[in-house]
C-alpha positions in Angstrom: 0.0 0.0 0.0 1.2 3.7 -1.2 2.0 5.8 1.5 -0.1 9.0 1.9 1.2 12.2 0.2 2.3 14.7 2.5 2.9 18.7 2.1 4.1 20.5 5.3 2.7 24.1 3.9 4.6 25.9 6.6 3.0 28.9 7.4 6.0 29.8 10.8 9.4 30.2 9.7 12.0 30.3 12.6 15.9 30.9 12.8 18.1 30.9 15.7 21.8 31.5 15.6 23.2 30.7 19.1 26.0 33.1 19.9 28.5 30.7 22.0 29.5 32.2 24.9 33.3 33.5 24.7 33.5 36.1 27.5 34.1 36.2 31.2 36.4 34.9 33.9 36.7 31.3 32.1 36.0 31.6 28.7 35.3 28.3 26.4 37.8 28.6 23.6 36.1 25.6 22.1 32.6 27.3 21.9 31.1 27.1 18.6 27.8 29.7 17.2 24.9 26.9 15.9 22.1 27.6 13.8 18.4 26.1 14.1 15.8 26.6 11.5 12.3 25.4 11.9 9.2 25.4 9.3 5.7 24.7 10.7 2.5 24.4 9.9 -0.6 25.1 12.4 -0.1 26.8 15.7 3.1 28.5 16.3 3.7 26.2 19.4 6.0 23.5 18.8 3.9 20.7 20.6 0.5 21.6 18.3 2.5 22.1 14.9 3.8 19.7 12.3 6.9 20.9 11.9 10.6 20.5 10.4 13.8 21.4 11.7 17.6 21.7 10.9 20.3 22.0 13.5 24.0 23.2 12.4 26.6 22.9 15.0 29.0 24.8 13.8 28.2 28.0 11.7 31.5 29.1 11.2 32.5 26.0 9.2 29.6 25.2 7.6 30.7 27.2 4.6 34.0 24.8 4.2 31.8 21.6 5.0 29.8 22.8 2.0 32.5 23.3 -0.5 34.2 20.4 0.6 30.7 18.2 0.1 30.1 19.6 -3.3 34.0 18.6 -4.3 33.0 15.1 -3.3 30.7 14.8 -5.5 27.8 14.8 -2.9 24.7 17.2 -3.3 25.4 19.0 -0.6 26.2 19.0 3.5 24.9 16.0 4.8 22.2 15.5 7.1 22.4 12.4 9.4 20.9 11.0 12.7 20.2 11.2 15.3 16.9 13.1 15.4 17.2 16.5 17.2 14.5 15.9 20.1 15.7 12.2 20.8 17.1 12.5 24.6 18.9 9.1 24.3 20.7 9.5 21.3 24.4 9.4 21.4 26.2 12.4 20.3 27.8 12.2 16.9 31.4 11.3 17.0 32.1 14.8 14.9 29.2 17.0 15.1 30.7 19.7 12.9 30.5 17.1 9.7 27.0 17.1 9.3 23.5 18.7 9.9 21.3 17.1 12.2 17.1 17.6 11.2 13.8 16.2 12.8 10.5 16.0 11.6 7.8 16.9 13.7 4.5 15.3 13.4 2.4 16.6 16.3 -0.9 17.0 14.5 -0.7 14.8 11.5 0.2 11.9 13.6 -1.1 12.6 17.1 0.1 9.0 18.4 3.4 7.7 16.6 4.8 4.5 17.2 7.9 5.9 16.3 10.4 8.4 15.4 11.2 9.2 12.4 14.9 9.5 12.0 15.9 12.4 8.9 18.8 11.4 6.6 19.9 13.8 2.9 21.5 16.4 2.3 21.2 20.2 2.2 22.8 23.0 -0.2 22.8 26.6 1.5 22.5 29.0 -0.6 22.3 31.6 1.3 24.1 31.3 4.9 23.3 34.2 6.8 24.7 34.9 10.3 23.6 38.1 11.7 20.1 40.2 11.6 18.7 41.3 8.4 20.3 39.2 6.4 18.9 35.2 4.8 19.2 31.6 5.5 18.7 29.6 2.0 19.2 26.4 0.8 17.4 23.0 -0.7 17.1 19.5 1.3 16.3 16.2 0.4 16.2 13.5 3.0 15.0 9.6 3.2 12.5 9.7 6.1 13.5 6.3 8.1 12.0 4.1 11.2 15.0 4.2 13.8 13.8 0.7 15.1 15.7 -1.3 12.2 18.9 -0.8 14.1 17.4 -2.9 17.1 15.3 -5.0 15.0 18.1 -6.3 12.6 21.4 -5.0 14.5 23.6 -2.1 14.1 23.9 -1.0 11.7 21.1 -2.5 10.7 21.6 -3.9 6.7 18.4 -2.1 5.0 17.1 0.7 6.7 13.5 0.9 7.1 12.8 3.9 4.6 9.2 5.3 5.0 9.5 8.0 2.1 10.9 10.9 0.9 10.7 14.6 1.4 12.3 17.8 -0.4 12.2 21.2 -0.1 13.2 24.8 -0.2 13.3 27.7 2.4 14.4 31.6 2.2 14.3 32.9 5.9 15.0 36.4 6.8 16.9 36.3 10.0 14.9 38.7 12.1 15.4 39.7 16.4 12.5 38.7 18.8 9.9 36.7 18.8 10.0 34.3 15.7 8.5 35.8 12.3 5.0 34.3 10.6 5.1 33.7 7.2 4.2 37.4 5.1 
């Protein structure tokens, strides 16, 4: 049986660049500035929304992650699991090497047996950093069931793979509370 077609139609558009934290009496020199974008649909609360989001660690190489992608051959930075809002997922070995995404099903799929774990790519074109100025790019990512791995072992030998989805975003990085769509 075909799985159902699904549009996200976001209608709340969200960035966050977290400023690390490189001032006072011990400063973290290994502090890093992360980006998280978010597109919704429905309310503009996270928990009543279907939503999807992006996580980049490390802003200030994400430009050089890029290039170096592209000059691989690949279609752009990769996006790999774990999912963002998974509390029991191990941290990735080099966090800086990839995007991290989650899709969030809170009123399409009120009840999920499980979580569906995000893996693609992305190409920026845009990378904005500062107020005023744009976060761009195109994603493509396999939507997969993270209970393979425990089903058939790790890693498990065919992913579960539940679909598909693509898209685009433009989002105008903007200070206070996060921006509707206009």
């Amino acid at each position: 049986m075909p799985l159902p077609a699904f549009a996200l139609n976001p209608g709340f558009f969200y960035v966050e660049v977290i400023v690390g934290v490189r001032t006072g009496l011990n400063p973290d020199r290994r502090t890093v500035d992360r980006m998280l974008l978010r597109m919704q649909r429905g309310s503009n609360k996270l928990e009543r929304a279907d939503g999807f989001e992006l996580l980049v660690h490390d802003t200030g190489k994400l430009e050089q992650l890029q290039e170096d992608s592209l000059r691989a051959g690949l279609p752009g930075v990769p996006i790999v699991p774990p999912p963002l809002d998974q509390l029991t997922a191990p941290l990735p070995s080099a966090p800086d090497d990839a995007v991290r995404a989650g899709l969030l099903l809170n009123t399409s799929c009120r009840h999920p047996r499980a979580q569906p774990s995000l893996r693609g790519h992305i190409r920026f074109t845009e990378q904005g950093h500062r107020v005023g100025e744009y976060v761009a790019g195109e994603f493509v990512v396999a939507v997969e069931d993270l209970r393979a791995t425990r089903e058939q072992g790790a890693p498990p030998p065919s992913p579960d793979v539940a679909g598909a989805l693509q898209g685009w975003f433009r989002i105008r990085i903007q200070a206070g509370p996060a921006s509707s769509a206009q």
